[in-house]
Residue, then its C-alpha position, 0 to 999 in steps of 0.5 A: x485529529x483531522x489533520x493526523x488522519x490527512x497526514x497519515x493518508x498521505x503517508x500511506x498513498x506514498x508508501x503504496x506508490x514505493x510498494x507498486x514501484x518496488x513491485x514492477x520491477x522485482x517482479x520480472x526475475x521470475x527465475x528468482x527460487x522465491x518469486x513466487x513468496x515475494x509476488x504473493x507477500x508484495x500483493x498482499x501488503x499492498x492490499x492491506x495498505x489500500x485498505x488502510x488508506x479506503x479506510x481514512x478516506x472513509x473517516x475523513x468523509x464523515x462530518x464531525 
């Protein structure tokens, strides 16, 4: 069980890596008519993913 848990965190720290890159450079076409949606949904999934990922962290710290 451990082993999925440290695969699946390791999943999610790469995917928040591509979301931040994605995030850095979408961001700077501040003219686009949905700049604004795109920043906030981009945030907000990056949030939930480091929530995720503070999450299996936690439980990996727990003894079993």
């Amino acid at each position: 069980m451990r082993d999925v848990m440290k695969y699946e965190l390791e999943t999610k720290k790469k995917h928040l890596l591509k979301l931040q890159e994605y995030f850095r450079s979408d961001i700077k076409d501040i003219d686009s008519p949905k700049y604004e949606d795109n920043a906030i949904n981009a945030l907000l999934e990056m949030k939930k993913v480091k929530t995720e990922i503070e999450q299996l962290e936690y439980y990996l710290q727990l003894k079993t």
